[in-house]
C-alpha positions as CSV (number, residue, x, y, z in Angstrom):
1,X,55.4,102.8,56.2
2,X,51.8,103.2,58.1
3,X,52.5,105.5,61.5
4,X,52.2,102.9,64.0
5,X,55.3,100.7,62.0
6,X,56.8,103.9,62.0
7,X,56.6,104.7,65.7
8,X,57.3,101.1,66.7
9,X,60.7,101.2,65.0
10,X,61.3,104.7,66.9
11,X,60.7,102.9,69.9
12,X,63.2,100.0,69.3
13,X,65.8,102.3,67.9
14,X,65.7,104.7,71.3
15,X,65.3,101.6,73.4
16,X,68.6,100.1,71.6
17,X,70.1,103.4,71.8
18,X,69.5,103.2,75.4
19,X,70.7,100.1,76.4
20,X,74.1,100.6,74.2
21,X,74.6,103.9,76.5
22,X,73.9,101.9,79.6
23,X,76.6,98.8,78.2
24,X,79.5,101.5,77.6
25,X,79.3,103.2,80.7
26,X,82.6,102.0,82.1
27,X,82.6,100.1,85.7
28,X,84.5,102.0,88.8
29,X,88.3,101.2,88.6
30,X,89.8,100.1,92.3
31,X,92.8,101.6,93.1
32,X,95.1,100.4,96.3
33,X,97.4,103.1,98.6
34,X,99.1,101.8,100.9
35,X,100.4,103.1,104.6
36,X,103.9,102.5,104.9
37,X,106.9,104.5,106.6
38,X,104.6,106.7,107.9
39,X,103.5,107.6,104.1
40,X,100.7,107.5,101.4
41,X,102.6,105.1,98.8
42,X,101.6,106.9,96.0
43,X,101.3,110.1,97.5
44,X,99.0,111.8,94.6
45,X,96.5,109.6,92.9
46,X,94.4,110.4,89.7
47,X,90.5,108.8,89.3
48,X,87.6,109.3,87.9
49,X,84.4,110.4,89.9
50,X,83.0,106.9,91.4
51,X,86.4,105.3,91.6
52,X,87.0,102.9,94.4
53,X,90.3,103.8,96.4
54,X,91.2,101.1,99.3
55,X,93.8,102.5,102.0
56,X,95.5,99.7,103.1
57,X,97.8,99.8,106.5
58,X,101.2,98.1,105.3
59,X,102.7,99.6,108.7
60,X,103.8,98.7,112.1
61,X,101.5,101.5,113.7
62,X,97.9,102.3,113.2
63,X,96.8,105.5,111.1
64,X,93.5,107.5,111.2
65,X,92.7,108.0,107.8
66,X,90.6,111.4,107.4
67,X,89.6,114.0,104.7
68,X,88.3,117.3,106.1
69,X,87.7,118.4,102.6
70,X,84.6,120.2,101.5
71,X,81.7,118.1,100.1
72,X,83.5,115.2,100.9
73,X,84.2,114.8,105.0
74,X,85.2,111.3,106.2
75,X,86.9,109.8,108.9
76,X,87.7,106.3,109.4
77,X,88.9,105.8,112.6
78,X,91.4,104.2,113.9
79,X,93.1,102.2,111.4
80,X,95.2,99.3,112.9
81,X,98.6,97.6,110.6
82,X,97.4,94.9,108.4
83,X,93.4,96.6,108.1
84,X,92.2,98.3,105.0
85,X,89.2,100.4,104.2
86,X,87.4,101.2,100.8
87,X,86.2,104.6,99.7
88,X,84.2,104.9,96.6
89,X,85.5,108.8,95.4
90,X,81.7,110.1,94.3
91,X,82.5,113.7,94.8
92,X,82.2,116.7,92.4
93,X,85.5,117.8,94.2
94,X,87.8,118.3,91.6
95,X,90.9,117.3,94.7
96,X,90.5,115.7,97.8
97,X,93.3,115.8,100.4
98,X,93.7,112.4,102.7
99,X,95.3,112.9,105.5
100,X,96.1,111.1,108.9
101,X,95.1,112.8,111.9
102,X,98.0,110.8,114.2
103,X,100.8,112.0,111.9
104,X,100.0,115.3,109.9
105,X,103.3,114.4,107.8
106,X,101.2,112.0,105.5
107,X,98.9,113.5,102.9
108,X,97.4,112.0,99.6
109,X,96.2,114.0,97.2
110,X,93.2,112.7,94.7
111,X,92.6,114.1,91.8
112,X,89.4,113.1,90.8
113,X,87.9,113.7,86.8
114,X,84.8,114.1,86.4
């Protein structure tokens, strides 16, 4: 086989190799917790690293749903009953604590795989 078939087929066999890597990478799963009782509903939660989790305010009173964990701060607001909010987990935290700062009672814990 001359060089330049032989470099050619190189090419296509990386490039295929390439695009089969790109194919199996998995899409983000969505995962749903809900506010209700004054809880997290699940309370501890286990996703992989750019994993969608939506907080989603089943209550009769609004929550503030924060994290004041490292490499991975967020605060989003007031949340009033019936309102949800998405957060995409891409953190290289191993376990993130949610938490509300209106009642300190209600914590989720996300384990997050990387």
């Amino acid at each position: 086989m001359s060089p330049i078939r032989t470099a050619i087929r190189s090419a296509a066999l990386t490039l295929a190799l390439g695009l089969f890597s790109v194919a199996a990478q998995a899409e983000p799963a969505t995962y749903t917790v809900t506010q209700k009782n004054g809880q997290y509903v699940p309370s501890t939660l286990t996703i992989k690293r750019g994993d969608i989790v939506i907080i989603r305010n089943d209550d009769n009173q609004p929550h503030h749903v924060v994290s004041y964990t490292p490499h991975f701060l967020f605060d989003l607001d007031l949340q009033a009953p019936g309102q949800e909010n998405k957060i995409v987990f891409d953190t290289t935290e191993k376990l993130v604590v949610v938490s509300c700062d209106i009642h300190h009672n209600m914590e989720l814990l996300v384990t997050v795989q990387q």
